[in-house]
C-alpha positions in Angstrom: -53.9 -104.2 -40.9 -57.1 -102.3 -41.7 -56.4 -99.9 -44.8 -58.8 -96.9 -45.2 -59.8 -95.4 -48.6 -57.7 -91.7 -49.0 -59.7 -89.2 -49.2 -59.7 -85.1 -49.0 -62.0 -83.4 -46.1 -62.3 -79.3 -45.9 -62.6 -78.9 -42.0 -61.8 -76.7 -39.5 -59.6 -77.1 -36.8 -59.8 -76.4 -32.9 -59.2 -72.7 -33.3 -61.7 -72.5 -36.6 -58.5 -72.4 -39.4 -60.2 -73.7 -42.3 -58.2 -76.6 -43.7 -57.6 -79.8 -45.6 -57.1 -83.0 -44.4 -55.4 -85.8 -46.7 -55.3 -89.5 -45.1 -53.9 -92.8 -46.7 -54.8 -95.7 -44.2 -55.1 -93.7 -41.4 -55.8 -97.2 -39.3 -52.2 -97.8 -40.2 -50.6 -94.7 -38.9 -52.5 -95.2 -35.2 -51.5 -98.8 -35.1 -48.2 -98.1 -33.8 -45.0 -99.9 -35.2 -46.6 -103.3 -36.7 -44.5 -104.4 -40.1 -42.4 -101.8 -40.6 -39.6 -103.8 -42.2 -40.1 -103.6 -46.1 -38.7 -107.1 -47.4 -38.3 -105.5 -50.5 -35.4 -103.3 -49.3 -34.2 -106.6 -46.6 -30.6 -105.6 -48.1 -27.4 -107.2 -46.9 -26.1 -103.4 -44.1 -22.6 -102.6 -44.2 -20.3 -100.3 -42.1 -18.2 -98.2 -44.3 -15.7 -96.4 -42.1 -13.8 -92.9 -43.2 -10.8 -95.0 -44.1 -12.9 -96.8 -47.1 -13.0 -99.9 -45.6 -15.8 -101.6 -44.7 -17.7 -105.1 -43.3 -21.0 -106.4 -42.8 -22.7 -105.0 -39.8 -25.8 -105.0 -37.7 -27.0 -101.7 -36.1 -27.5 -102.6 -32.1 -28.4 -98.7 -31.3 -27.8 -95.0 -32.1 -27.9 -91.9 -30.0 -26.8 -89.5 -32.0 -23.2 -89.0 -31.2 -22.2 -92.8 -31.4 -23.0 -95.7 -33.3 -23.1 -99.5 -32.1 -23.2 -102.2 -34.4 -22.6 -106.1 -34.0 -19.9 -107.6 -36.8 -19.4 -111.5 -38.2 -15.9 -110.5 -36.8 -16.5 -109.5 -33.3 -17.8 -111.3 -30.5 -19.4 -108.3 -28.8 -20.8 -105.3 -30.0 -18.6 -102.2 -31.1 -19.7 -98.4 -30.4 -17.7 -96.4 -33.0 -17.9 -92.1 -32.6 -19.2 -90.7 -36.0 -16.8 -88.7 -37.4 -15.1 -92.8 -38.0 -17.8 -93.5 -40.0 -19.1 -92.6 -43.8 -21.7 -94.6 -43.6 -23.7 -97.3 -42.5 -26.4 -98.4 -44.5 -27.2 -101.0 -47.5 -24.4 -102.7 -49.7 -25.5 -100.4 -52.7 -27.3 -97.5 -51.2 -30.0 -95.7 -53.7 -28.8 -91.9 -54.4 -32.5 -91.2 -54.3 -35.1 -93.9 -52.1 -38.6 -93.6 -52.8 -40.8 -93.1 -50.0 -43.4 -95.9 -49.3 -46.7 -94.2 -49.1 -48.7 -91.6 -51.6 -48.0 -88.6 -49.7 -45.0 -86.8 -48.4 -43.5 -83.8 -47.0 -40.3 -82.4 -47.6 -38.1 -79.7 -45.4 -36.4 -77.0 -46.2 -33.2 -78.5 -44.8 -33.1 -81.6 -47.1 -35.2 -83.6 -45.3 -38.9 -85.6 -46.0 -41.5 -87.5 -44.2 -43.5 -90.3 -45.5 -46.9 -89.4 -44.8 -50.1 -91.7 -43.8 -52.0 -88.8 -43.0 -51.7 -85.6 -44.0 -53.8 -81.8 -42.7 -52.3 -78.6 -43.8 -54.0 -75.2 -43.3 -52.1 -71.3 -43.6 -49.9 -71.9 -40.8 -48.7 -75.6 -40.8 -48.4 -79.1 -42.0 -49.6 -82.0 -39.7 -48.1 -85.1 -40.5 -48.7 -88.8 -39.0 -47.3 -92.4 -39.9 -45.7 -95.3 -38.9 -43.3 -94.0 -36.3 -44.6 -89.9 -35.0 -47.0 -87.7 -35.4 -45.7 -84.1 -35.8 -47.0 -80.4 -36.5 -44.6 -78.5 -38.6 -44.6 -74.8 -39.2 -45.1 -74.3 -43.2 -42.2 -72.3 -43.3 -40.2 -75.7 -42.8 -41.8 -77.5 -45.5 -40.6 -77.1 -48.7 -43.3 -79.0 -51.2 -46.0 -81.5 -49.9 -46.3 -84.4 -52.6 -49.7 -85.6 -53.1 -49.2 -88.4 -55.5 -46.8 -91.4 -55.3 -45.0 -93.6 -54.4 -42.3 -93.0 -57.4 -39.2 -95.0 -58.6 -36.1 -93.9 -58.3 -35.6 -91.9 -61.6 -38.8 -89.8 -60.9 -37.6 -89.0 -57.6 -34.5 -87.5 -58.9 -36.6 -85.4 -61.8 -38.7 -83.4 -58.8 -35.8 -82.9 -56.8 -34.1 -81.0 -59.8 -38.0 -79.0 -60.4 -37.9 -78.5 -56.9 -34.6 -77.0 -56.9 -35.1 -74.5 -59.7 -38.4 -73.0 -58.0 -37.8 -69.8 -56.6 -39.5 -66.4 -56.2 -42.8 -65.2 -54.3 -45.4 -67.5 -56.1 -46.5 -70.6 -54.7 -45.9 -73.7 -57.7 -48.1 -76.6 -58.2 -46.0 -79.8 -60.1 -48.6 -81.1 -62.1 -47.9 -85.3 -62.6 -46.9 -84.9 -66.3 -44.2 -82.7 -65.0 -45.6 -78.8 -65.8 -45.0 -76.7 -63.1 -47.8 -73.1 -63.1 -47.0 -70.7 -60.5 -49.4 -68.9 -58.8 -51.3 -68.9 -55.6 -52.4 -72.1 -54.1 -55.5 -71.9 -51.6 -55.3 -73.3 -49.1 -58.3 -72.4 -47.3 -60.7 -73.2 -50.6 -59.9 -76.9 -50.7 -63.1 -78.5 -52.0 -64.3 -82.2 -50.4 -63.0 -85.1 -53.0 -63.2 -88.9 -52.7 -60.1 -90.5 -53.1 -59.9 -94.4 -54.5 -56.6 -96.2 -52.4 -55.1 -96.2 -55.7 -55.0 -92.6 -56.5 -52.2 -91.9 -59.0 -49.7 -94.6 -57.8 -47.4 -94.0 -60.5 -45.2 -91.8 -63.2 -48.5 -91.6 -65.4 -50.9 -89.9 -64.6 -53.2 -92.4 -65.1 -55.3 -93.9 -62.1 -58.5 -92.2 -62.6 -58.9 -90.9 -59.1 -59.9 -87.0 -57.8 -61.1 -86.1 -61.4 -63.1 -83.6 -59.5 -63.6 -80.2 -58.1 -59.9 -80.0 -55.8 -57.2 -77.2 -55.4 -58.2 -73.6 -56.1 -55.1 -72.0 -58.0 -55.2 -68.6 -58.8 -52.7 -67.1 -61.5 -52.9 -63.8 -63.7 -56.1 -62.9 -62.5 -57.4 -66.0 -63.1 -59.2 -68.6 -60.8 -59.5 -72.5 -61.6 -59.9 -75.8 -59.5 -57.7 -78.0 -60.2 -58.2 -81.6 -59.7 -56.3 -83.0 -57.0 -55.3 -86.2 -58.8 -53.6 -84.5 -61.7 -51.3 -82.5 -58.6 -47.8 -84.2 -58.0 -46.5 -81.8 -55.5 -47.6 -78.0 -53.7 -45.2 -75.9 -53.2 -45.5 -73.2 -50.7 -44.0 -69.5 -51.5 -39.7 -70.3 -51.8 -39.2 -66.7 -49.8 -41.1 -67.3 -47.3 -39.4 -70.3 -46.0 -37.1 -70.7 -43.4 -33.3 -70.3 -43.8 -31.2 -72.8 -42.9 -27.9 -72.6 -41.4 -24.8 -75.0 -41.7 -23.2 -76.5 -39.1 -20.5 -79.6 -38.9 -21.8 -82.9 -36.9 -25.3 -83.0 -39.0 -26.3 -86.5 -39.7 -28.5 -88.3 -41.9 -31.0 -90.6 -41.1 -32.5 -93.0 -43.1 -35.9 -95.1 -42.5 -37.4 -98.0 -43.6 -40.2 -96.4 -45.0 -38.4 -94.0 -47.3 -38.0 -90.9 -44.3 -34.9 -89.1 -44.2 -33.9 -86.8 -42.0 -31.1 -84.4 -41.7 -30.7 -84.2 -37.3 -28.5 -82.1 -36.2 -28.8 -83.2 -32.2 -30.5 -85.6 -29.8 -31.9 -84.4 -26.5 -32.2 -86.6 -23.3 -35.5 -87.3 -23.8 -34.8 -89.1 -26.9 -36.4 -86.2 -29.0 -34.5 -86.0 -32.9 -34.1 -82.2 -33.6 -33.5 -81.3 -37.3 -31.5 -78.9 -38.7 -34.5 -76.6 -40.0 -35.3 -77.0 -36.1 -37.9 -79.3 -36.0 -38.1 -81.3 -33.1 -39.4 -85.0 -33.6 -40.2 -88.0 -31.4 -40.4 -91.5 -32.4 -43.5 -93.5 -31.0 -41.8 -96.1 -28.2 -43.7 -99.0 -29.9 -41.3 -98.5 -32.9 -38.3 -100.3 -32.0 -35.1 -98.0 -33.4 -33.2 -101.2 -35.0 -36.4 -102.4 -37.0 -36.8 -98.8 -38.1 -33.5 -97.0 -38.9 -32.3 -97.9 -42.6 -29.2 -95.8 -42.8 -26.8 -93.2 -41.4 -24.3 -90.8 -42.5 -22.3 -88.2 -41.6 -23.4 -85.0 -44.0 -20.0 -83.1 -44.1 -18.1 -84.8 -46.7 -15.3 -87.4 -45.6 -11.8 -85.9 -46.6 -10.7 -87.4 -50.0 -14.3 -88.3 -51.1 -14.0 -88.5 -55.0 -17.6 -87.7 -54.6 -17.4 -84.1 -53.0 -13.9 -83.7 -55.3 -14.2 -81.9 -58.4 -12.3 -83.9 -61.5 -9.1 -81.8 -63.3 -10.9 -83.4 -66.7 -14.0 -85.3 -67.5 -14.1 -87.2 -71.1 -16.8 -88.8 -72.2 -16.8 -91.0 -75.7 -20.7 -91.6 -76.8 -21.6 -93.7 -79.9 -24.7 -91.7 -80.3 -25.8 -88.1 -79.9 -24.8 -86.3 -76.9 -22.2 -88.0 -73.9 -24.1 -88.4 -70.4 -23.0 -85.7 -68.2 -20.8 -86.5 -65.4 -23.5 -86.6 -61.9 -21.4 -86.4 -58.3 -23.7 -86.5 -55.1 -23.2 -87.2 -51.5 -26.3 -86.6 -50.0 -28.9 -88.8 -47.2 -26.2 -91.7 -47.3 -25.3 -92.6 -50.4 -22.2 -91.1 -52.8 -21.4 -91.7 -55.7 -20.2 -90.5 -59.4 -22.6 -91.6 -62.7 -20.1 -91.7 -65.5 -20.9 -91.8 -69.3 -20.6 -95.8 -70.8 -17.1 -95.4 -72.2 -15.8 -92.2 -70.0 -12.3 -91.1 -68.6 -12.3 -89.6 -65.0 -9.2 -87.8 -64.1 -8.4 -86.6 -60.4 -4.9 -85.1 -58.8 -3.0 -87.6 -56.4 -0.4 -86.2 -53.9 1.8 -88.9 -52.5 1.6 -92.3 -52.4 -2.4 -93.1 -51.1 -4.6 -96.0 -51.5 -8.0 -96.2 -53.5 -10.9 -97.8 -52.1 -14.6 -98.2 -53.4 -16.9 -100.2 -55.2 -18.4 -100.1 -59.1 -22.0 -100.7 -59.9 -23.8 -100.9 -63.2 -27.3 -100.1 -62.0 -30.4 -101.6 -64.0 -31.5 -99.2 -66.5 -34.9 -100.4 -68.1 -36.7 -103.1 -66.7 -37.3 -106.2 -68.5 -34.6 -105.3 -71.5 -31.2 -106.6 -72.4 -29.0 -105.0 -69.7 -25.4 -103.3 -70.9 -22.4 -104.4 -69.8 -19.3 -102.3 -69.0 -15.9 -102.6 -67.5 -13.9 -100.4 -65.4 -10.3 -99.9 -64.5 -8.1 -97.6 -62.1 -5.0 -96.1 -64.1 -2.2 -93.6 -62.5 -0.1 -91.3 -64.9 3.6 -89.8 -63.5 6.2 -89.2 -65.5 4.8 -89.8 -68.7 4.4 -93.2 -67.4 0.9 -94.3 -67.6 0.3 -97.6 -65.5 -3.2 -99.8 -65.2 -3.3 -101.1 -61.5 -6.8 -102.7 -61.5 -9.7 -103.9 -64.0 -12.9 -105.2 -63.4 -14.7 -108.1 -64.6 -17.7 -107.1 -67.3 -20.3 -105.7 -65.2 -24.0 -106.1 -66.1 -27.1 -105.6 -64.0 -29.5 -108.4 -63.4 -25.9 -110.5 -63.3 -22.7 -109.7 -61.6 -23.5 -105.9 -61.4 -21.2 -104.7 -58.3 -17.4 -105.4 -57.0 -14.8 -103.8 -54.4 -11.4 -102.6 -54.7 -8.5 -101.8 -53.2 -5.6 -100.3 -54.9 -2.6 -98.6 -53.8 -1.0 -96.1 -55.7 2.1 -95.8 -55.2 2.9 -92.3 -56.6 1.2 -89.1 -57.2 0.6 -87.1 -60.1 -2.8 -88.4 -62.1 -5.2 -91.2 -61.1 -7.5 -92.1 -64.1 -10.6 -93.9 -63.4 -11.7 -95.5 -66.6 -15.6 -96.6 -67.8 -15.7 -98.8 -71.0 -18.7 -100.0 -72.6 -18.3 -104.4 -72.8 -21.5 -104.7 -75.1 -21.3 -101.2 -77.4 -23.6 -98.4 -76.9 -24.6 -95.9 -74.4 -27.2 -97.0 -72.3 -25.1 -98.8 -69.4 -25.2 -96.1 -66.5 -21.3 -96.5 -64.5 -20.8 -95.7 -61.0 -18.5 -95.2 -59.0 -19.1 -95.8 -55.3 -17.7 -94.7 -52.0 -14.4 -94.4 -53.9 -12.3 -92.8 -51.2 -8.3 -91.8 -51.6 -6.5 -92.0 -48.3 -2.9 -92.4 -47.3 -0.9 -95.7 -47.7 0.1 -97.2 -43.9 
């Protein structure tokens, strides 16, 4: 495929609003739906059904109420209602997946759009890629990322920045991680050349837009700031569009990083989100190549994810313990325990426990950590161990399943302990579910 360099243009649109237009391989975004499929994410999919059990599974199709899939165990294909299903996805879904391309737009309602080709002026935010081209209102969009693609960790650290803007000033996210509040104008972009490299990483470094770029004005003051040093825009937080809960909402993951929170789909195939955005996929896309993931967004009933613990206990060797981290958000759930860490829940009745454990990689290239879990129940005074894991280490044997029943309530402890000392294995606990014994 032909790949243009990016580049910023200050141009005016059909009715004369004075804009800027940002494209990365804007050849790629017109071509239609050639290699969508990233083999670096080619992971083994899964169905994970609200009962905690799950299978390998092929997606066959998706319409927004029901889900068809194709198992190793059935000879034809199964349509399943959503509301039986927590997820279907990869084997270890990423809390946070980067989106493939430099630039990207994210929605007040949760959800973001890789972006090929980007124009934003006062009023909106045009958007193009792989798979649609949309225009959305800029009360919709919560920040418009620049620079990228980022790793998982980074992802995570500007989802926390964005969370804690608020107030009438616009905020710029400079790539070192400052954030400056002011006014970002959006009709003064100046004309930059972009290299196809520009600020590919967590750096800063790359060398590209050093020039003349975003007019921000702040305490009276007025300076250009270079577009390469920008990691993310962020339009005024009260001027954006409320958004309003409702049960049903799924989330939609693609290949390319997108996810989407829809909350229906129309007859004519049309995605509407729940900020109201209505989106169409191009037809050359075909669905199955395309769609990575899905989930229902209300939180299955006895989720340990969406469950807040009676007592957290974390043992560090070193300075402070790692905090305890729950999420269930865009497909994935999980709790990120401390190394050596004691999880303690409330069990009524006799239920079973089903989920995985994952020790996730946490520097490249060094000695990975091991660490070993196990599921305990206390009643009684009794206190009774009825599973352990094998040592767990990433970049070996780094994920396995259970399924425990427990045959009594009162406590269930779930149990981190670090195999090869120290603090800097990362424990998770994954789609760990409680539901009631047969």
């Amino acid at each position: 495929m032909n790949t243009l360099n990016s580049w910023l243009l200050l141009t005016r649109g059909i009715a004369g609003v004075v804009c800027w237009t940002l494209a990365c391989g804007v050849a790629d975004a017109q071509a239609g739906g050639d290699a969508l499929v990233d083999q670096t994410l080619a992971d083994e999919s899964v169905v994970v059904y609200a009962d905690g059990k799950q299978q390998r599974a092929t997606l066959t199709a998706w319409d927004g109420q029901t889900l068809t899939i194709q198992t190793p165990d059935d000879a034809a294909p199964q349509t399943l209602p959503m509301e039986q299903l927590l997820r279907y996805g990869p084997t270890v879904p990423s809390e946070f997946v980067p989106v493939q391309t430099p630039r990207s737009v994210w929605l007040v309602d949760g959800s973001r759009l890789a972006a090929r080709w980007l124009e934003v002026d006062q009023q909106s935010c045009r958007v193009a890629n792989d798979w649609c081209r949309v225009s959305i209102p800029l009360e919709r969009v919560q920040a418009i990322q620049l620079n990228g693609p980022l790793d998982a960790a980074a992802w995570q650290r500007i989802a926390e920045q964005l969370h804690a803007i608020d107030g009438a000033d616009d905020a710029i996210v400079m790539v070192g991680g400052e954030v400056r509040r002011g006014r970002v104008g959006l009709d003064s972009w100046q004309a930059a050349a972009f290299a196809a490299s520009a600020i590919l990483d967590d750096t800063g470094q790359g060398g590209a837009g050093q020039g003349r770029g975003l007019r921000f004005e702040w305490a009276e003051r007025s300076v250009d700031v270079a577009l390469g040093r920008v990691r993310v825009v962020v339009p005024s937080p009260v001027l954006r569009q409320r958004v309003t809960e409702s049960p049903g909402d799924v989330w939609l993951g693609a290949i390319d990083g997108s996810r989407l929170r829809v909350r229906k789909v129309d007859g004519q195939g049309r995605w509407h989100l729940a900020c109201g955005q209505a989106l169409e996929k191009k037809a050359t896309v075909k669905q199955t190549e395309w769609l990575r993931s899905l989930a229902v967004c209300d939180p299955v009933p006895g989720l340990l994810a969406a469950e807040q613990p009676l007592r957290y206990r974390a043992v560090p060797v070193f300075g402070q313990p790692r905090p305890l981290r729950q999420w269930t958000v865009g497909g994935s759930n999980g709790i990120e325990v401390a190394a050596t860490s004691r999880l303690v829940f409330r069990v009524d009745g006799a239920q079973r426990l089903r989920g995985k454990v994952l020790v996730p990689a946490v520097d490249e290239g060094a000695v990975q950590a091991a660490c070993q879990f196990t599921i305990q129940s206390a009643a009684g005074g009794k206190v009774t161990t009825h599973w352990q894991s094998e040592p767990l280490s990433a970049g070996k044997k780094s994920v396995q399943s259970f399924d425990v029943p427990l045959d009594a309530g009162g406590l269930l402890i779930l149990g981190s302990d670090s195999v090869s000392g120290g603090d800097r294995s990362r424990p998770i606990w994954l789609d760990t579910i409680l539901v009631e014994s047969p």
